[in-house]
N, CA, C and O atoms as a GROMACS GRO file, in nm:
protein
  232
    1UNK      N    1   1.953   5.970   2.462
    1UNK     CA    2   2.013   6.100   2.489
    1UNK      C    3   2.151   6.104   2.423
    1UNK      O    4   2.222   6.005   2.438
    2UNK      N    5   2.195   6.205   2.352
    2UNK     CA    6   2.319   6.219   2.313
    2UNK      C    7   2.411   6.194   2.346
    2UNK      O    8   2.400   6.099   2.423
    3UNK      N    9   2.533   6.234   2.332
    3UNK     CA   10   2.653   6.249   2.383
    3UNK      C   11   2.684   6.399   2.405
    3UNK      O   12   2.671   6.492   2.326
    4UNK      N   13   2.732   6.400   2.548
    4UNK     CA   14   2.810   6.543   2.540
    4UNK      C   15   2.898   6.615   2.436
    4UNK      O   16   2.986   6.556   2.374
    5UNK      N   17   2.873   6.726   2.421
    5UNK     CA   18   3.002   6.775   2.313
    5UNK      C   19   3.137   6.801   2.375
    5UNK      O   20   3.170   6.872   2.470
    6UNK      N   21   3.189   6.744   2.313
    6UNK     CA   22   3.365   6.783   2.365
    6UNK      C   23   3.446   6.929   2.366
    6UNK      O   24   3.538   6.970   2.437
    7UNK      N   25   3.348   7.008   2.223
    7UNK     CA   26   3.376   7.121   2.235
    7UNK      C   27   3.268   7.212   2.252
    7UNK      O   28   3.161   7.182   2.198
    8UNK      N   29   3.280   7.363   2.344
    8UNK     CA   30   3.198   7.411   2.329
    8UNK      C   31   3.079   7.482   2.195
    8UNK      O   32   3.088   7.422   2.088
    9UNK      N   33   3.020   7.548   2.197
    9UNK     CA   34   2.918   7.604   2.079
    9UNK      C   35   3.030   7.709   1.999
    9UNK      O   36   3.057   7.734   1.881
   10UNK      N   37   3.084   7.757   2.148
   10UNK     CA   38   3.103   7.942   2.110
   10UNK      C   39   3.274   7.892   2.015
   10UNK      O   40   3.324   7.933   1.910
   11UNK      N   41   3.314   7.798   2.109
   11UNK     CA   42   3.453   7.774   2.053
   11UNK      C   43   3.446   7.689   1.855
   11UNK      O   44   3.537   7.700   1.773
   12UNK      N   45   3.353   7.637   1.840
   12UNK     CA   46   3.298   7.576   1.703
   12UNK      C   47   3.298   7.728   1.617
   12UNK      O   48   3.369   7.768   1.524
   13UNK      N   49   3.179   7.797   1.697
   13UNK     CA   50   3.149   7.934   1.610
   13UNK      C   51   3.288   7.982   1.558
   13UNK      O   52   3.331   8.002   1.444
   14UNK      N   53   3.352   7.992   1.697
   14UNK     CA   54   3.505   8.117   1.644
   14UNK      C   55   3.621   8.016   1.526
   14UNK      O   56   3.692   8.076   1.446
   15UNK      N   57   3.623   7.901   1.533
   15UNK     CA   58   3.676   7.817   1.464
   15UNK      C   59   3.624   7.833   1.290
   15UNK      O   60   3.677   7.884   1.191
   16UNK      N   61   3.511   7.772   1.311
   16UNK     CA   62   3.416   7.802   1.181
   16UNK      C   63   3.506   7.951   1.109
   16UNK      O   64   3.593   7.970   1.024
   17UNK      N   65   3.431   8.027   1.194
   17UNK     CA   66   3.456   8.184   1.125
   17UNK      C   67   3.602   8.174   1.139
   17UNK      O   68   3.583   8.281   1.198
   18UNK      N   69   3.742   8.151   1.144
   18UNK     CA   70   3.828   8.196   1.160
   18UNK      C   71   3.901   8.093   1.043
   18UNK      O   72   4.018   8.116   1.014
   19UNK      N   73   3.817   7.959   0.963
   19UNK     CA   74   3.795   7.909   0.861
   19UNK      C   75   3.789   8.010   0.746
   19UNK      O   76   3.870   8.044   0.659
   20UNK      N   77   3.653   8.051   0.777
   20UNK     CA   78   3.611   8.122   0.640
   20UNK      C   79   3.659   8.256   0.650
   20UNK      O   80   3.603   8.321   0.562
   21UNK      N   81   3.748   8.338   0.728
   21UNK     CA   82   3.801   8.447   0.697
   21UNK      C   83   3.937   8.444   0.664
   21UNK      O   84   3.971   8.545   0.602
   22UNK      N   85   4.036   8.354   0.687
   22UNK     CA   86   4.146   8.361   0.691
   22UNK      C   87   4.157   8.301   0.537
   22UNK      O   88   4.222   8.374   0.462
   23UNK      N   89   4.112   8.195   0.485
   23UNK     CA   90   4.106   8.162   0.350
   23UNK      C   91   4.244   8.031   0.427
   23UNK      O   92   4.287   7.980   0.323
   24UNK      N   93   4.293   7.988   0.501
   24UNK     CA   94   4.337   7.873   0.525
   24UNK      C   95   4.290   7.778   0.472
   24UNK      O   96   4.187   7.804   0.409
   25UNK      N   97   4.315   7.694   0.472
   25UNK     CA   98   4.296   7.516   0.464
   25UNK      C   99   4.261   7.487   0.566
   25UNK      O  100   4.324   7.543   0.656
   26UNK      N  101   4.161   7.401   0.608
   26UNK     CA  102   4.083   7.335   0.718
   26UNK      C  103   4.195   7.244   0.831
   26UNK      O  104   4.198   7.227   0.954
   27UNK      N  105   4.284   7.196   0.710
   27UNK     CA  106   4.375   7.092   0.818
   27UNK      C  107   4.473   7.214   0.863
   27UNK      O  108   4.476   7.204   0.986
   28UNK      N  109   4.537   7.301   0.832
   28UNK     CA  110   4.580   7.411   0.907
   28UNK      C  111   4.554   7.420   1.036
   28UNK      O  112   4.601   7.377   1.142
   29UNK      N  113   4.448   7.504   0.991
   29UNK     CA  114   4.372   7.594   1.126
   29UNK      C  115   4.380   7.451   1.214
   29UNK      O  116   4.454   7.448   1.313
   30UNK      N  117   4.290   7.316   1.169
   30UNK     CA  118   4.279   7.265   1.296
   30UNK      C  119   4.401   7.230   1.379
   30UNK      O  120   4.413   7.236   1.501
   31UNK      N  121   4.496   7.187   1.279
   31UNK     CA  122   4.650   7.155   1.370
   31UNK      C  123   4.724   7.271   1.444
   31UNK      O  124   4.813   7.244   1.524
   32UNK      N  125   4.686   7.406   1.418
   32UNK     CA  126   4.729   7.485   1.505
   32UNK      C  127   4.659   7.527   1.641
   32UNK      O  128   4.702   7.600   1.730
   33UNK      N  129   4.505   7.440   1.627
   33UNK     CA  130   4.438   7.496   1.727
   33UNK      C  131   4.420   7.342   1.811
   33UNK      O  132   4.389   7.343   1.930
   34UNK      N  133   4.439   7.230   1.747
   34UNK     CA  134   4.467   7.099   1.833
   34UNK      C  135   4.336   7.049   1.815
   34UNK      O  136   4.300   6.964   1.896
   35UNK      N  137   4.278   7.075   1.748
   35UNK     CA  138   4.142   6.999   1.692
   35UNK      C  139   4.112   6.901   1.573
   35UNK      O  140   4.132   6.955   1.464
   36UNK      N  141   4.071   6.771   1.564
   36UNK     CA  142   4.096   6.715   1.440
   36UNK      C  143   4.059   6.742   1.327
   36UNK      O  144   3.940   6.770   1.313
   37UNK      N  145   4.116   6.742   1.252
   37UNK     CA  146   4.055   6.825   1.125
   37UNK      C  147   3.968   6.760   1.038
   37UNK      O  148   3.932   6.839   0.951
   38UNK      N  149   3.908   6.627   1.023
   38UNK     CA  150   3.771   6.563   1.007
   38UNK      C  151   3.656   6.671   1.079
   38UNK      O  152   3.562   6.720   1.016
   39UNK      N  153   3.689   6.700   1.251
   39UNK     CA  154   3.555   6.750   1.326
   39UNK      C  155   3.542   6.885   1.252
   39UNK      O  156   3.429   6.928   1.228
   40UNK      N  157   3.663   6.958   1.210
   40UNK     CA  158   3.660   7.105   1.205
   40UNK      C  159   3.628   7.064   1.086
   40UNK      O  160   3.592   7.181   1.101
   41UNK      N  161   3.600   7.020   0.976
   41UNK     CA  162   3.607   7.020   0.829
   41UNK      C  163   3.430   6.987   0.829
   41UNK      O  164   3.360   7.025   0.735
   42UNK      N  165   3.369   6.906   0.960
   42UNK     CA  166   3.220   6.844   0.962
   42UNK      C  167   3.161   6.998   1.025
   42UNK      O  168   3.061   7.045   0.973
   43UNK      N  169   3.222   7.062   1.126
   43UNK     CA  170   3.152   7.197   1.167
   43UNK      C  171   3.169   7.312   1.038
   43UNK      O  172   3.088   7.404   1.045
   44UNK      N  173   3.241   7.316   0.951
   44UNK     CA  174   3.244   7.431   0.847
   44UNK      C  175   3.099   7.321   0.758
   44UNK      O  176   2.993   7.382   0.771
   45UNK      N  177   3.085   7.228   0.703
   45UNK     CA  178   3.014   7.190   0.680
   45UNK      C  179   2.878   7.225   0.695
   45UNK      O  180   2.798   7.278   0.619
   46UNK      N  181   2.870   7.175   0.838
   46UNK     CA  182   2.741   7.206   0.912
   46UNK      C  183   2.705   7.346   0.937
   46UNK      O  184   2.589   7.378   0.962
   47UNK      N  185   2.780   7.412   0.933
   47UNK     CA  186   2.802   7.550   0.918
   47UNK      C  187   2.717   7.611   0.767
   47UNK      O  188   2.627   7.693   0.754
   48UNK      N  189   2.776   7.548   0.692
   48UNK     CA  190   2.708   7.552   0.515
   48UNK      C  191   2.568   7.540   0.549
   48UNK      O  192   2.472   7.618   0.548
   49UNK      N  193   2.586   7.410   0.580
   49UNK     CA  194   2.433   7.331   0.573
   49UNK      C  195   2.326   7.430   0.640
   49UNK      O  196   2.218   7.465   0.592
   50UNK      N  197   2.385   7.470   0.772
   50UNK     CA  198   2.271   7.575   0.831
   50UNK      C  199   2.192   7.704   0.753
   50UNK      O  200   2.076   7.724   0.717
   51UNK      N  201   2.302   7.771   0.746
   51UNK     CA  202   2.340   7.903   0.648
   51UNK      C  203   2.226   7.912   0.552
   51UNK      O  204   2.139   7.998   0.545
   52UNK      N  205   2.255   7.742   0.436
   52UNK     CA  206   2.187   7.804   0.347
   52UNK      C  207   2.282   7.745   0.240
   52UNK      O  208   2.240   7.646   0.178
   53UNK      N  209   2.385   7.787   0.215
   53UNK     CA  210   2.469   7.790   0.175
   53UNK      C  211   2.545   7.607   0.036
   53UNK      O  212   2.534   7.488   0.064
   54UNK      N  213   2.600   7.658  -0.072
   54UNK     CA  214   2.589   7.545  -0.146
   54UNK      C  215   2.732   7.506  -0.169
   54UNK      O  216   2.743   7.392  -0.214
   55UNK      N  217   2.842   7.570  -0.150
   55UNK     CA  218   2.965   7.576  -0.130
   55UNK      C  219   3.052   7.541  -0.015
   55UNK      O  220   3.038   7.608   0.087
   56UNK      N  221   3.145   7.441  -0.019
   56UNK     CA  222   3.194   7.359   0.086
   56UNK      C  223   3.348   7.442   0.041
   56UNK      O  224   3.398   7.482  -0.064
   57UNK      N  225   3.387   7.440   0.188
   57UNK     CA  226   3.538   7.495   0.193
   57UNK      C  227   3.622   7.347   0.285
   57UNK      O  228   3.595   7.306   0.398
   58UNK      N  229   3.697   7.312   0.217
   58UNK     CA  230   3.774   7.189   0.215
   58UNK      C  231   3.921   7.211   0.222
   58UNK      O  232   3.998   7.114   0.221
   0.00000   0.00000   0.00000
C-alpha cells in the first residue's frame, strides 16, 4: 500500500495551473507557497505526462 500524500489532489491541481499561467519559474512559485520545488517541478511534470503533452516547464 502506498504512502499517504502530504499534499492534497485539489491543492497539486491549483499549484500546477498557477505554474503554467503565471509563466514563473517552478522554484518561485514553490518558495512562495512553502512547497519543495523538486515535488512541484515532479507534479508540473506529471501534469505533462497525463495531458499528453511533450513540453516540460522547468
Amino acid at each position: 500500500m502506498p504512502a499517504p500524500r502530504k499534499y492534497p489532489d485539489e491543492l497539486r491541481e491549483r499549484v500546477v495551473r498557477e505554474v503554467r499561467t503565471s509563466g514563473r519559474p517552478v522554484a518561485h512559485v514553490a518558495k512562495d507557497l512553502g512547497i519543495h520545488k523538486e515535488a512541484l517541478r515532479g507534479w508540473v511534470r506529471q501534469a505533462e505526462a497525463d495531458k499528453g503533452g511533450t513540453g516540460l516547464i522547468c
